[in-house]
N, C-alpha and C positions, 0 to 999 in steps of 0.2 A: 411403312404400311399405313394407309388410312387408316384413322381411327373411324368404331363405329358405335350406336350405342349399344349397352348390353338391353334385355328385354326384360331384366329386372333388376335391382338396384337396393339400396339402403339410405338412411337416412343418417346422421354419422349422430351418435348417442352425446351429451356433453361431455366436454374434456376426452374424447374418444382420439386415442394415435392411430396413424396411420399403419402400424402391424396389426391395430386389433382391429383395424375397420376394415384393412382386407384379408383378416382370419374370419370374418363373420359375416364378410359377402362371397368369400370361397367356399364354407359350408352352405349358404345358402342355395349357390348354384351349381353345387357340387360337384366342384374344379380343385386343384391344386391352390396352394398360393399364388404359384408360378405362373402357372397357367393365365390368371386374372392379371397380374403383372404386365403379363404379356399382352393381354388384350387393354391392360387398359393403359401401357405404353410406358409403361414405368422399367419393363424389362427386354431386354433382347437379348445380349451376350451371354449364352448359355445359362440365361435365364434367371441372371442374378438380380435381386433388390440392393440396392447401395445403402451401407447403413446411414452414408448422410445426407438421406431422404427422410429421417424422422427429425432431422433440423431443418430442413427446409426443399419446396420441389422446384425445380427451374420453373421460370414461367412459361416455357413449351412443353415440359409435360404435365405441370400444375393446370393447363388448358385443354390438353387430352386427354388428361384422369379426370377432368370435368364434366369434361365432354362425354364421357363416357359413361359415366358414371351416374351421370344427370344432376351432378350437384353443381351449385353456382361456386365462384373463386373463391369466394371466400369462406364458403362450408368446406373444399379442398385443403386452404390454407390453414383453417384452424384445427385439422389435425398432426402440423409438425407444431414442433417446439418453439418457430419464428412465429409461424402465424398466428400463434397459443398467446404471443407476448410471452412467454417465458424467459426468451432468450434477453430481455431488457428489463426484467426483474432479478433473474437471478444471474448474479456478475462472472458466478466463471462459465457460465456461457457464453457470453458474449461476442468472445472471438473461435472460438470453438468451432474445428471442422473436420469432417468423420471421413471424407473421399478417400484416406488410406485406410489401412490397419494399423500404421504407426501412429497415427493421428489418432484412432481412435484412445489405442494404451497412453498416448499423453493425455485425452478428455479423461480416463479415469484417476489418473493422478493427479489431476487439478481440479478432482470432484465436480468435472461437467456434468456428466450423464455416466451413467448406467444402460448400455443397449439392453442385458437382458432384466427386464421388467420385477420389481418388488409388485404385490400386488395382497388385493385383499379377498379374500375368498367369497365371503359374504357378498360385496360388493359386485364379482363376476357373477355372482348366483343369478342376477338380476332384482329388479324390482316387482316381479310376479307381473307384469304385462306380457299378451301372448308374445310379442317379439322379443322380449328379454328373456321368457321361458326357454322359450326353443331355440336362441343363438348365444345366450348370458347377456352379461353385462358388460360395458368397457372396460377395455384394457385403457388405463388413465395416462395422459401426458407428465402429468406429475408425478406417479410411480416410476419412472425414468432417472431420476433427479435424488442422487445419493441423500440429499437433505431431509428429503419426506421415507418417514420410516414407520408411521402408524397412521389410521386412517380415525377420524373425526368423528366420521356419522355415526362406525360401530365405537368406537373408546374400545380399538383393539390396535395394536403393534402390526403390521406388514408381514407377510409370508415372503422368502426369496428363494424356497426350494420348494420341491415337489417333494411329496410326504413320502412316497412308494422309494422313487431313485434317488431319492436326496440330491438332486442336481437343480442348479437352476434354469429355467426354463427358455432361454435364449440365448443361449452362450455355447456353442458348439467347442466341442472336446477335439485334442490336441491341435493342429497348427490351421487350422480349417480357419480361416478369414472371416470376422464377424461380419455378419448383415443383416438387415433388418428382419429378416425369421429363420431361424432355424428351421432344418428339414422341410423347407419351402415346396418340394415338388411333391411329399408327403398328399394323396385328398383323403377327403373322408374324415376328418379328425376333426372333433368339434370344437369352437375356440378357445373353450376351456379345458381342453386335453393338454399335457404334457407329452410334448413333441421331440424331448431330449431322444437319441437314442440310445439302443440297445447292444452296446457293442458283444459284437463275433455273433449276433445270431442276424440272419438276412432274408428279407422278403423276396422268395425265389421273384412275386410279379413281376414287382418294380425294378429291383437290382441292390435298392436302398436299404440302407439297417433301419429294422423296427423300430418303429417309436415306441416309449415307455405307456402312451395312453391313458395316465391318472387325470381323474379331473380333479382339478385345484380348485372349483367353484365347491367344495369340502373343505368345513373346517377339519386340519388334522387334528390327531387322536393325539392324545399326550404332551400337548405343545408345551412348551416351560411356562410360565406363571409367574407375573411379574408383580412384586409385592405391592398394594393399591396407593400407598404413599407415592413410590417409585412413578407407577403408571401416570397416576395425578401428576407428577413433574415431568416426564417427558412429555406428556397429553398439552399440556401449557405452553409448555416449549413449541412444539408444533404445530400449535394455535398461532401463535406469534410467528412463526415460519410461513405458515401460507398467509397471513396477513402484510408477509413484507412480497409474497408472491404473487398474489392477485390482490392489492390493494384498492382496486375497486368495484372488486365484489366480498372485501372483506369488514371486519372491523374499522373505522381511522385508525390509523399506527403513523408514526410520524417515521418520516421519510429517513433512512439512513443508507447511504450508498455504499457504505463499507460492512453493513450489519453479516453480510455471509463469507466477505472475504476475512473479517478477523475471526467470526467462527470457524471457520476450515483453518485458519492458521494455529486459532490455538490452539483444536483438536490435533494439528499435527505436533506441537510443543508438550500435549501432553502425553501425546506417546511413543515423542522420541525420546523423552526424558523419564519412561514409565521406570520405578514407580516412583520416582520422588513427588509428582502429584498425586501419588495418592491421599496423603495426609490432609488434601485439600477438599477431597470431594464426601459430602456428608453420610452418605448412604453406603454400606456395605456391599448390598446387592450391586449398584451399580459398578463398585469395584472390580468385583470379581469379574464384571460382564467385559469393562476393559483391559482389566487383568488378561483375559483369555483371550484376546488380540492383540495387546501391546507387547508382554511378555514374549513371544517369540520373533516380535520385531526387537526389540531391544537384546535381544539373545543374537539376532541377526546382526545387529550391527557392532556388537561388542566381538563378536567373535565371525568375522568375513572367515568364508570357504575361500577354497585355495581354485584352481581347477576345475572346471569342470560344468555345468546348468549354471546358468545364473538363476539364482536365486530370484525369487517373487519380489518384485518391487515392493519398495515400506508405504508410497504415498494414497492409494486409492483406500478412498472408504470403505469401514466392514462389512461384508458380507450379509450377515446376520443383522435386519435390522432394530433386535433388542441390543448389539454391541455398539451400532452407529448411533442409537439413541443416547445411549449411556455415553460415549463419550463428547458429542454433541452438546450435553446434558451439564456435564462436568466443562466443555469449554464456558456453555451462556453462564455458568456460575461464575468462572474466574473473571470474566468482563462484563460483570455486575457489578466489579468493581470500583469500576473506571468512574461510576459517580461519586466516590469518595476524594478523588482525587489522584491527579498523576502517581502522586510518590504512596500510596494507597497497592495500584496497579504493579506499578513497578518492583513493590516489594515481591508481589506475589509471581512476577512471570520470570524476575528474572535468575532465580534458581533454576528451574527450568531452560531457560536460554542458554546458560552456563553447559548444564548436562548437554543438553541439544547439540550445541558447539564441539562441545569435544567427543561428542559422540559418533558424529556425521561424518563421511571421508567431506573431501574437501570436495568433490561435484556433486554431493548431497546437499551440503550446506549454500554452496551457490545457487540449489535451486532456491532453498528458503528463502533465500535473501531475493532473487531474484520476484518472488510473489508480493502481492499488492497487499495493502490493508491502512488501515485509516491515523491521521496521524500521533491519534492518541497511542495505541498500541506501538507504534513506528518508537514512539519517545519511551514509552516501559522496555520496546525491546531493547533502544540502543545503549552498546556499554558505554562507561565513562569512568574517566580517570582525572582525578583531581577538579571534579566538576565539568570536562569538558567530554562533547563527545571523542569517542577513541578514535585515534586518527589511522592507525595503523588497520591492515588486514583490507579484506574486501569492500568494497567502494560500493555502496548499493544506493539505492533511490528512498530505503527506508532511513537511510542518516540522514537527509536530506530534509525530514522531516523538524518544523519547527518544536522547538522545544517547550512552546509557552504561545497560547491564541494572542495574537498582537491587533490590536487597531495602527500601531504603527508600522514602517516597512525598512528592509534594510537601506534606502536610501535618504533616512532619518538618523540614520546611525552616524558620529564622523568619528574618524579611526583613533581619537585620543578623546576618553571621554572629557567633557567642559569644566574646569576646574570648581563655576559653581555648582555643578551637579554633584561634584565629589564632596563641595565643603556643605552641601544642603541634605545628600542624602546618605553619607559615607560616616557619618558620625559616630553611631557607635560600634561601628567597625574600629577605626580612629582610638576611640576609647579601650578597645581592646585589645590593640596591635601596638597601642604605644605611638609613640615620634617617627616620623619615617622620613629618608629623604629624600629632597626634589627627585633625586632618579630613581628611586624606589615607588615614589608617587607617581612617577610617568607609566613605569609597568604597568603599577594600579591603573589607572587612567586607562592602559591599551587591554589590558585583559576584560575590565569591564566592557568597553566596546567590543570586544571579540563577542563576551556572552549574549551582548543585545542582538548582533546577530545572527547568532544559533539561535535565540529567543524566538527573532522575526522569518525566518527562512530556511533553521534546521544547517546542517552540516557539521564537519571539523573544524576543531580547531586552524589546519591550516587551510582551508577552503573560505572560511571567517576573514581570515586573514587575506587572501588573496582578494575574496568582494572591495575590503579594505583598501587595496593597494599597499598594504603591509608586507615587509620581505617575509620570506618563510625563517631565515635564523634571527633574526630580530623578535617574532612572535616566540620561537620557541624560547627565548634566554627572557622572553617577558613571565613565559610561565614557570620555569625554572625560578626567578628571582619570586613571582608570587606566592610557589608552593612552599619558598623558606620562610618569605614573612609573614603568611598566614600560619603555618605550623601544624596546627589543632583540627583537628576536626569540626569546634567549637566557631574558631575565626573561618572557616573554608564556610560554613552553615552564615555566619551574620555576614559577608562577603555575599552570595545566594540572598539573602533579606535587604542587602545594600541594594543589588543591580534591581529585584524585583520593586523597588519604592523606585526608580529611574524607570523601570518600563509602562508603570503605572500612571507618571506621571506623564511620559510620551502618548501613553493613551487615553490619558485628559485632556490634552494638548490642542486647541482648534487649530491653530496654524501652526504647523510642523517647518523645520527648514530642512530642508534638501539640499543635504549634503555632497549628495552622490551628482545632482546637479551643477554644484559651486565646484565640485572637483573637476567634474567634465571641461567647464567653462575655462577652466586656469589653469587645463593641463597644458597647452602651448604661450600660456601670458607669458609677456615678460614686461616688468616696469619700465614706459617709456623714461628716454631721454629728459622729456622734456617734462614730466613728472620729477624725474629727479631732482632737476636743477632746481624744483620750485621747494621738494623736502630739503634742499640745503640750505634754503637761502637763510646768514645770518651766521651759520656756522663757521669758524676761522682756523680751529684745529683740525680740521680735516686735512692732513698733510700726503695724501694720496700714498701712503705705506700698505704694507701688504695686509696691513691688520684692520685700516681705515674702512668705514665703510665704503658698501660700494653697492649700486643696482645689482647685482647679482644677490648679494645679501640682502636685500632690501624687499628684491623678489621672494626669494627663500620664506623670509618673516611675515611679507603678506599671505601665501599662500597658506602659511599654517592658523594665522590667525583668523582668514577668511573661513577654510575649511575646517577648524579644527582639527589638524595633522600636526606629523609631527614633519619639521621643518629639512632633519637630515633625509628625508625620502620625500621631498618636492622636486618637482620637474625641473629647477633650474638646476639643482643638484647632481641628480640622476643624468640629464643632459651632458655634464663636466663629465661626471664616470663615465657617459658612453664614449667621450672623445679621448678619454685615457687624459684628462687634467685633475691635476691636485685637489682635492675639495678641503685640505687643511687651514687655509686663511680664509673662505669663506666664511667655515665651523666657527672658527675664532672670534671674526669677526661681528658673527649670530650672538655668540655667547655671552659677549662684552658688551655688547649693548644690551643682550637681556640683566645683565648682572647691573648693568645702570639703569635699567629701568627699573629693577629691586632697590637699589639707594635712596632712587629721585634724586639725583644731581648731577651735573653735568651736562656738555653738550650731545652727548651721545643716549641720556635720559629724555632730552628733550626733544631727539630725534624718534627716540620710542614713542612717544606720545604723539607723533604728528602719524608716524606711521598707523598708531592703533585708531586715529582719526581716520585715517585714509582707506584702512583696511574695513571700517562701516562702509564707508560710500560703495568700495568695490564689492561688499556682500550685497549691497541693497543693488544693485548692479547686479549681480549675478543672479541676485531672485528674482527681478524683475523681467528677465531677456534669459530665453535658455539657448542664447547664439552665443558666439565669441564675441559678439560687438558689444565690449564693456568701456567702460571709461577711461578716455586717455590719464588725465588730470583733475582728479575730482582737487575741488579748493580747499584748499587748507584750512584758510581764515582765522582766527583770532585763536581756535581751540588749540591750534596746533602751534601758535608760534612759541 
């Protein structure tokens, strides 16, 4: 049907949504909601409004509700929640979309929106201008938005029922499909009327159950009374909320993209694990206000029903915006932390984690895990065993998180740390642990490389390992021999003080070397021919036996000393294994000449030293070219004879 225009119109109030701006042009021309719907092209099929039309209008009907309506696109668009810019401030909207009804019960459990309206009474009263007398005041886009739970201008807490029916005022009763107004075909009811109905009694006119009729632009009688200490902290709180929400018509607040995803997260840590936070939060009052909403969640999950209703989901925020504030309230407290430090934070969430965990079936806790939040809270929440993240259990994107802000990157890292980073920064560890030996030292060596990169990039242990090119039972028999020779709690703490003077130092570092680079580069080398003959030249005891060197070992030795690896998982090695040959006179052959290069003497000493000459040229090789095209035959010359 052609749209046409109406012969009178409104002007849409600030921050005004689009239910309240067409409750307050359907009293004006004293129509239905429906009815204006209709005409102004938002509705056809039995005359429904889509609730995810308060997130956003298509641009063919966002041009016909314009149209009609006389307002230009962009007075249309800024009464959804896109057009608002809402949906690019507050993060769990973002992907948020209302076209079902299952859609919308996931928007409430990821604390999107709220379709039926918190609101302030005061505020609908109007501003005593004749158009606000006689229609109220807006229905606000950010009363929508489970976050905002008190309004600013009066320093009063949010209404979410009507005083008379105790109901909230957009949320239709039993299985009736949310949309953007309740009892929409309902006229005559002024925007500020409570529109819930009236079940078993029915308006012979219409056919429809009576609406309730209270106006909510009335402060109720007897509302609870929030102690002024209290009010003063959530009032603050919710200062800094709309300032991360309309940051350019707010205060400066500095930019944090995670600010409402770790709030919502840790309000739900604090009331799946209610009450052990409670000892945390300072205010009595506020206790009790989450008391009376977590306690039957946590009553809920301790003891699942059998058969029968499913029980009320535990995720969407409370009701009552004195209990959303409160616990809100109690989340910004506990990550207030977070500027004293990681292990600050950590002490405090992760009792809570613990309860969480074992509290949640297991497709509850995959949702947690499944949710976003920032990497500082990522590193409090993940558990750890023996300093490492836990490898076991569900795999989420929050392990993944680094453990420590790095200026360096996992491709800084080589998978056996550098023997002088051990004797420069490992000392009084050293001091503590005693004497150890070369292969006790090597574990050392690869566990700290493991932590640099949980450090730089977050993960498991064997996921660490894997960046590495480290086997998976070779890392775990490196932690196993570390958890015996550190022992103590004492040595696992100065081990922690060790690796953190090495990441420190990587992040002083101007020119880093790229490891992950030299590894790429030398994953198909192999020592020429004609390199070899020139490392031999001079030698006489090389009697071609299975023990003797050989390119293959030669390659092995370069690869570890270029990259920093360990030499029995170099590609010339790995190669042998794939073709099912012996790697045992290789090994041999590796060891014995390391064991002469520990002497210095001999000719298989002096082979060591040409090679650890040879193995500079091919790093300076590998940094310079990130191709394969590295040096046949770098020269020996004088160092190496």
């Amino acid at each position: 049907m052609e749209s046409r225009a109406l012969a009178r119109s409104l002007a849409p109030l600030p921050e005004e949504s689009l239910p309240g701006f067409l409750l307050r042009l359907a009293y004006r021309l004293e129509r239905s909601p429906a009815r204006i719907g209709v005409l102004c092209g938002l509705s056809s099929m039995h005359r429904r409004l889509p609730a995810d039309y308060l997130l956003t209008l298509p641009p063919q009907l966002a041009d016909a509700f314009a149209e009609t309506t006389r307002l230009s696109s962009a007075e249309v668009q800024s009464l959804t929640l896109a057009g608002s810019g809402l949906t690019s401030t507050y993060a769990p909207l973002g992907t948020t979309r209302l076209d079902q009804g299952g859609n919308h019960a996931a928007a409430r459990r990821r604390w999107a929106i709220n379709l039926s309206s918190r609101f302030c009474p005061r505020c609908l009263a109007g501003d005593g201008s004749p158009v606000q007398t006689a229609l109220g005041g807006a229905w606000k886009l950010r009363w929508h938005l489970p976050v905002v739970f008190a309004c600013l201008k009066h320093s009063k807490l949010l209404s979410s029922k009507c005083s008379h029916c105790n109901n909230p005022p957009n949320r239709p009763p039993g299985s009736e499909r949310a949309g953007l107004l309740m009892q929409r075909a309902a006229p005559g009811l002024h925007p500020t009327q409570c529109r819930h109905p009236l079940q078993g009694r029915f308006s012979t006119a219409a056919g429809t159950n009576r609406c309730c009729g209270t106006r909510l632009d009335q402060p109720p009688c007897n509302s609870p009374v929030m102690p002024p200490e209290d009010l003063g902290r959530v009032l603050a709180l919710q200062l800094r909320i709309d300032q991360h929400l309309f940051p350019a018509s707010s205060q400066p607040t500095e930019k944090d993209p995670h600010f409402f995803l770790d709030l919502v997260a840790v309000a739900h840590l604090i009331k799946f694990s209610w009450p052990v936070g409670a000892r945390q939060i300072r205010s009595a009052h506020l206790s009790s206000l989450i008391d009376g909403h977590a306690t039957a969640i946590a009553r809920q999950l301790d003891h699942p029903v059998g058969p029968g209703p499913r029980p009320s989901s535990p995720w969407p925020a409370p009701d009552d915006p004195a209990q959303c504030a409160a616990l809100l309230a109690a989340a910004d407290e506990l990550l207030s932390h977070r500027h004293e430090g990681d292990g600050e934070l950590r002490d405090r969430v992760q009792p809570l984690a613990r309860v969480t965990f074992e509290r949640l079936t297991p497709n509850l806790a995959a949702g947690f895990r499944r949710m976003e939040f920032s990497p500082v809270l990522a590193r409090a929440l993940a558990r750890k065993i023996n300093g490492f993240y836990h490898a076991g259990g569900h795999r989420s994107s929050k392990l993944r998180a680094p453990s420590r802000e790095c200026l360096f990157g996992v491709e800084h890292v080589p998978a056996l740390l550098p023997s002088s980073w051990l004797n420069t920064h490992f000392i009084e560890l050293r001091d503590r642990i005693g004497p150890t030996t070369d292969w006790n030292t090597r574990h050392l060596r690869r566990a700290a490389s493991l932590k640099l990169v949980e450090m730089a990039a977050g993960g498991t242990w064997s996921e660490c390992a894997e960046t590495l090119g480290t086997p998976w039972t070779t890392t775990q028999q490196s932690l196993k021999i570390l958890k015996r020779v550190l022992g103590s709690t004492e040595s696992r703490a100065a081990f922690d003080r060790a690796v953190e003077k090495v990441a420190r130092a990587l992040d002083s570092e101007a020119n880093r070397i790229d490891y992950a680079n030299r590894r790429h580069a030398l994953s198909a080398w192999h020592l020429p021919d004609a390199a070899w003959s020139e490392l031999c030249v001079g030698f006489k005891t090389f009697k071609g036996a299975s023990t003797s060197p050989s390119p293959t070992a030669a390659t092995a030795m370069l690869w570890a000393q270029v990259t920093q690896g360990d030499y029995l998982h170099s590609p010339a090695l790995n190669a042998l294994r794939h073709t099912g040959q012996d790697t045992t006179p290789v090994v041999a052959t590796v060891n014995q000449i390391l064991q002469a290069a520990h002497r210095r003497r001999g000719e298989k000493a002096r082979l060591a030293d040409r090679l650890e000459h040879y193995a500079s040229r091919l790093a300076l090789a590998c940094d310079q070219s990130h191709s394969s095209q590295l040096v046949a035959t770098p020269h020996i010359g004088e160092q190496g004879t």
